[in-house]
N, C-alpha and C positions, 0 to 999 in steps of 0.2 A: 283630761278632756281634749287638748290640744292631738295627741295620738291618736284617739276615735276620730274628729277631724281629720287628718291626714289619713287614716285609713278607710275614710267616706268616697274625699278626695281622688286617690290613686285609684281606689276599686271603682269608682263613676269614671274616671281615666278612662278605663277600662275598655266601657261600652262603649263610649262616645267615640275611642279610636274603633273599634269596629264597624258603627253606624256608620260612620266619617266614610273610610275604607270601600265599607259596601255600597256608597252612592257611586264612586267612582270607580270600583272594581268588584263585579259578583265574585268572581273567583277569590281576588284579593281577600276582601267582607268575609267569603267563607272559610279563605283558610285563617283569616287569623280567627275569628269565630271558633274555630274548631280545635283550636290550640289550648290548652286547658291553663288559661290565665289566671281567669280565678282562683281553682282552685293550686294553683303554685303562689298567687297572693296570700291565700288563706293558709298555706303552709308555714309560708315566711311569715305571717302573724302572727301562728300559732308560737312559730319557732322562737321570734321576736321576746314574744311575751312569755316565755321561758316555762311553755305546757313540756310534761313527760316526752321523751319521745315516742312511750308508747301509745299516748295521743294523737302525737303527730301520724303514729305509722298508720292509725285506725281509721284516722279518716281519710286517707290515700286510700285505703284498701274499701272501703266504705264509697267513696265515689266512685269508684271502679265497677263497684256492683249496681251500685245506682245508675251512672252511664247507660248501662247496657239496654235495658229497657225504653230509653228514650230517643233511642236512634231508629225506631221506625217514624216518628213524627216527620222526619226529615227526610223521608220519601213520598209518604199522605201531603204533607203539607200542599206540596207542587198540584201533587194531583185532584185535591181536593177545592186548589184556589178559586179558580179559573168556576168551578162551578156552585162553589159556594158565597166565594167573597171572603174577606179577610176576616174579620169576625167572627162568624159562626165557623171557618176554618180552624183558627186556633182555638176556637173553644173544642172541636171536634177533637184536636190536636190533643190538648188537653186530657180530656178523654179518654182518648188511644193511650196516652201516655200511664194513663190509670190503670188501667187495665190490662197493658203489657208489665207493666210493672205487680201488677196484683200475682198473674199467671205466672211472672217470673218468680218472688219471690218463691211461691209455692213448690217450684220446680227446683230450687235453690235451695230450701229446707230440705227436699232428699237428701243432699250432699250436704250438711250439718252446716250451712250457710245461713244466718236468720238475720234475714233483712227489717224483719218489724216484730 
């Protein structure tokens, strides 16, 4: 119990050093944001808790695909702010993220990729 604790702990770490960050630097905020913390936490867990490596290698390779899809969010977002407001933005966001993600996979299964 003590370890899911501690790994509640470092991974809220996580965010809170980025929120922190992006009060007082947007750039700062995005690059560490952009930095793939998580999932290098989620590795070291994996690895921790003594999963196969070919687990671990799955789901590197598994975010990599997922990633892709949701980096248009992060050009709408801006543009979408200013005239929507921050709520229906990211619910928009959302969305987008759906649906890039939908069209991706399918474009993805061409090439024997199957995301779902």
């Amino acid at each position: 119990m003590m370890w899911i604790i501690t790994k509640y702990f470092l991974t809220a770490g996580v965010v809170v050093l980025v929120s922190e960050a992006a009060k007082r630097s947007d750039r700062l905020g995005g690059f560490i944001a952009a930095l793939p913390l998580i999932t290098i936490l989620t590795l070291i867990w994996l690895y921790i808790e003594k999963q196969p490596p070919e687990k671990i290698a799955s789901h590197a390779y598994y975010t990599f695909w997922y990633v892709v899809p949701t980096l248009p969010i992060f050009l709408a977002f801006p543009l979408l702010l200013e005239r929507f407001g921050f709520w229906p933005t990211l619910g928009l966001c959302v969305m987008l993220s759906a649906v890039c993600f939908g069209v991706f996979s399918i474009i993805l299964r061409q090439f024997g990729i199957n995301l779902l």
